[in-house]
N, C-alpha and C positions, 0 to 999 in steps of 0.2 A: 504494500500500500504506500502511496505517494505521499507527504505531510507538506505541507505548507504552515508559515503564520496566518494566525484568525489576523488579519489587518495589521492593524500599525500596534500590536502588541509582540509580545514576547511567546505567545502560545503556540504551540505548535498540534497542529490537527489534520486529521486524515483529511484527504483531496474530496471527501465522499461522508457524508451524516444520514443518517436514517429520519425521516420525519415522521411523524404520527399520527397525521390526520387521519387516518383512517385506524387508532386507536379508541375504543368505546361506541362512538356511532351511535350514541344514546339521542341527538336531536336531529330534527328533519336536515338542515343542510349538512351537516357532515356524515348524516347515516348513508345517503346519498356515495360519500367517499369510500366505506367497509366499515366493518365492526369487529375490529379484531379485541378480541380478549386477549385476557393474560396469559392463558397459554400459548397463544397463537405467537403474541407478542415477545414471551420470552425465548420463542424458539428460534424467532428472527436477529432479535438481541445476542441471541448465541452464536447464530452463523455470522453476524455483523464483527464481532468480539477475537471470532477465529479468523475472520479475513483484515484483522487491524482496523476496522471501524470502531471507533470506541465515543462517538461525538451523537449524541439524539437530541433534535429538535421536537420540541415542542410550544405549547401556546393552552394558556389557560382557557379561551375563547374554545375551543378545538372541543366538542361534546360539553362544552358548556363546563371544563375540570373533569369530567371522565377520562381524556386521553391521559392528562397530567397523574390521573390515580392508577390506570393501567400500565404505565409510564413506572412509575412507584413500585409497585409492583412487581413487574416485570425484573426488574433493575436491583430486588433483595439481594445483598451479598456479592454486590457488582459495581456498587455507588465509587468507591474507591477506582476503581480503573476507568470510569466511564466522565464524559465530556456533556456534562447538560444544558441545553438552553433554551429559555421561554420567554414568553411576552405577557405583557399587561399594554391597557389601553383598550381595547374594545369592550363593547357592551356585555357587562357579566349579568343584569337584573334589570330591573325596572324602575329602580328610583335614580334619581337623577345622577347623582354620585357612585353609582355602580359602573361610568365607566371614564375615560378621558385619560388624562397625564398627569393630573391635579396631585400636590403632595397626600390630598385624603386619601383617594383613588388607588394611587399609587403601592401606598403603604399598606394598607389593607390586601390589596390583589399582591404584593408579595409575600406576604405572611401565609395568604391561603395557598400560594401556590407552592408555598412551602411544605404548608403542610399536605397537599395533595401528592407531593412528589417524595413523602418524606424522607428527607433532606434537610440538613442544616446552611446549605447554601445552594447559590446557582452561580455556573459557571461564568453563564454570560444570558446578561436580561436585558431583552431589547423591547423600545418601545415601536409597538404594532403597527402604528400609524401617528401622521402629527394630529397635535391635535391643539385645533388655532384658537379653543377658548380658555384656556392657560397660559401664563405667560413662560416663556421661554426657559427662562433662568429661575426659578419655581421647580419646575420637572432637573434640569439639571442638578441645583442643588439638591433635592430629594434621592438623587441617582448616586450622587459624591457620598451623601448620610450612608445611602446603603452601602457602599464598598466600605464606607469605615469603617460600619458595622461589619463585615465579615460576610455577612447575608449574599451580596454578589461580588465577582471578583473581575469581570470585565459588561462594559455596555455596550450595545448596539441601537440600531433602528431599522426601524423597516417600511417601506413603501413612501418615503419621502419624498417631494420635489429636490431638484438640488439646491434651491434656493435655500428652503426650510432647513435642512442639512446644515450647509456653510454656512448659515447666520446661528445654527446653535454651535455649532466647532468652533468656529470666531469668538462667541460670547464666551464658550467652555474657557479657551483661551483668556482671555479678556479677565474672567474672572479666575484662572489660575486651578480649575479645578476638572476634574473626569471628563473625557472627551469619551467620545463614541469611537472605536475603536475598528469598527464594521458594519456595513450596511446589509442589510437582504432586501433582495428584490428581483423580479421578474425578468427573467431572461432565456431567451431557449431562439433556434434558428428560426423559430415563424414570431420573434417577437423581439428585434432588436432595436425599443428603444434604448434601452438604456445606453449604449454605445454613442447618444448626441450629447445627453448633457451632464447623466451621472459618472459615466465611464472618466472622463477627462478630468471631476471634479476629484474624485475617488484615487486617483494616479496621483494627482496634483497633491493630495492630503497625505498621501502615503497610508489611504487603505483599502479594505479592502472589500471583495462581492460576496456573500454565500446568496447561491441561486435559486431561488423557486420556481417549481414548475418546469424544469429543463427539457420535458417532452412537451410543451406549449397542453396545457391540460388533455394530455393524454394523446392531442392530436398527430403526436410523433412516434408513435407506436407502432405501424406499420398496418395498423388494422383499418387507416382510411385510404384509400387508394381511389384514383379516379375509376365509375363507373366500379365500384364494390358498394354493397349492400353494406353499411355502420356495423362490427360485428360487437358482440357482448364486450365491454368493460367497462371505464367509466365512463366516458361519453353516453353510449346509448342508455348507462343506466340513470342520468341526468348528473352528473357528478362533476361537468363543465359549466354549471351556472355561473355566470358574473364572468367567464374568461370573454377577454375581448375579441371582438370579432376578427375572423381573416378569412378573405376573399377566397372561395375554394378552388380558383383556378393556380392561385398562388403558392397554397398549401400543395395542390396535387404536381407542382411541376419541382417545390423541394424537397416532397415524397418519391418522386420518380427518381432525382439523382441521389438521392440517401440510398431505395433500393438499388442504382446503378452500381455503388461504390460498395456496398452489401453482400453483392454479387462476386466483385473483382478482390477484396480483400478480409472475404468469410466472417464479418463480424454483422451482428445485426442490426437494423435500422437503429433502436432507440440505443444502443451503444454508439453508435455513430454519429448520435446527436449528441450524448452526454461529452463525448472523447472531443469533440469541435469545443464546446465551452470549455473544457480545460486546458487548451492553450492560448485560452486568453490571460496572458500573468496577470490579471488583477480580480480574478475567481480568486479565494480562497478554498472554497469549499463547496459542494454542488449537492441537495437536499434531495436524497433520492426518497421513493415511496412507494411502497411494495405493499401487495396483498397478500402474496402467501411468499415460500420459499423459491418457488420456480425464480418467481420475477426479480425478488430477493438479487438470488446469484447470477440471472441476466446483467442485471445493471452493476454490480463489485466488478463484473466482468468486462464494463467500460474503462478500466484504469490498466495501466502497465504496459500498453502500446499509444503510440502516435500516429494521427491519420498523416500522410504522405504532405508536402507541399500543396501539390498536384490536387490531391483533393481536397484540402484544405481552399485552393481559391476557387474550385469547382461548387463546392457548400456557400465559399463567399457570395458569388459571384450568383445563386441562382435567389439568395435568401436576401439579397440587400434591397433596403429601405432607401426611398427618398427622403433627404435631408431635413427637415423641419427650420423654417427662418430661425435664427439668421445664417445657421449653418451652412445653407448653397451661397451663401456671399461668398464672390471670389472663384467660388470652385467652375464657373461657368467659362 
């Protein structure tokens, strides 16, 4: 297994994290994802552990705290060797304060997801999303309390503008205190914004990506093909809700050269997508997500080769986006 730094820290993490959405599956949209239990769960944790995966993602949001307790579970007697990481910020309840970045918020959804995982700390605790009715340095300093505390030992974010980003790095800066050390965020070959305005900012900060969704919600799989019938997984089982649209002539023609290159160097479509986003140096880490074992050891089995030049600019060159202002300045 490949290790990289989690960003602009000192940690070092496999190239590859197991995610959990599809841990518990106790509420309508994530049942949608699986419902793996704790057996299921631990089994995977095991085969992750034996392949040097030792890093699981999670999010309190995910079953509403079911993933985070099957997560717990799973993880008896393994807490010690294993890389955890979760979110707060999104809506846990119905009172007004159940969710946001707010120091109440904040505090509160760390303790529970403490104790949902239990654990005496988290590895790395990212916020889910910004969130514009708190103020900035409010949620920072809350962030600084808890590394003092012990409670987390690196922060992240996730799903940020890069605007919101670099005006909290700046202030973190400014006021001399915990910066975010890693972003996560959306990236896979049928969805390369990030590559306009985070990728440059991210390089420029000195940190770094872990990627969600690297088969574009599932749509990299191999199961969609021009002129095939949608076959059973998550798509057809509705488990692509909220993914952003892409044009199907678009998708079928960087499906076509995924299976070309499939073909000529024995690996399979969604290995061929994950093995593209990790030569990007500014991935740290790429959030894979499995339902059972099969898929499990399909995707571990994206790491340890490199796709050729050659088809690295053949992937480039079929999956590229036009520039978004002010980007095409100049390039014309």
């Amino acid at each position: 297994m490949e290790y990289r730094n989690l960003g602009n820290s000192g940690l070092k993490v496999p190239v590859l994290s197991l995610g959990t959405g599809t841990f518990g599956g106790t509420n309508e949209f994530f049942q949608r994802w699986g419902q793996t239990d704790v057996d299921e769960a631990s089994r995977l944790i095991d085969i992750c552990l034996e392949s040097g995966i030792n890093f699981f993602d999670t999010a309190n949001v995910y079953s509403l705290g079911d993933a985070e307790i099957v997560l717990g579970k799973a993880l008896k007697g393994k807490r010690s060797q294993s890389i955890i990481s979760t979110k707060g910020t999104f809506q846990m309840g119905e009172h007004p304060n159940e969710k946001g970045s707010s120091r109440y918020h904040l505090m509160n959804a760390l303790d529970d997801s403490l104790k949902r995982l239990n654990t005496d700390y988290i590895d790395l605790y990212l916020m889910h999303g910004f969130d514009q009715n708190t103020p900035i340095e409010e949620t920072l300093r809350t962030l600084e309390n808890m590394v003092k505390s012990g409670k987390v030992r690196y922060i992240g974010c996730s799903n940020f503008a890069a605007w919101q980003l670099m005006k909290s790095l700046s202030l973190a800066e400014k006021l001399n205190i915990e910066k975010y050390v890693i972003y996560q965020g959306y990236y896979s070959l049928i969805g390369r914004d990030y590559e306009q305005e985070l990728q440059p900012l991210i390089e420029d900060q000195n940190m770094g990506l872990m990627v969600w969704s690297p088969l574009g919600w599932g749509r990299l799989t191999g199961k969609i093909k021009r002129g095939m019938e949608t076959q059973e997984g998550r798509i057809k089982s509705g488990g692509a809700v909220g993914a952003p649209p892409v044009d199907d002539e678009f998708l079928f023609k960087v499906v076509e050269v995924l299976e070309k290159i499939s073909g000529e160097i024995g690996k399979s479509i969604p290995q061929i997508a994950i093995n593209w986003l990790l030569q990007n140096k500014s991935v740290s880490n790429i959030i894979i997500g499995a339902r059972n074992e099969k898929q499990l050891r399909s995707n571990i089995a994206a790491v340890g080769w490199n796709l050729s030049s050659e088809h690295l600019k053949e992937l480039n060159q079929i999956s590229e986006q036009i520039p978004i202002y002010p980007h095409w300045v100049g390039e014309r």
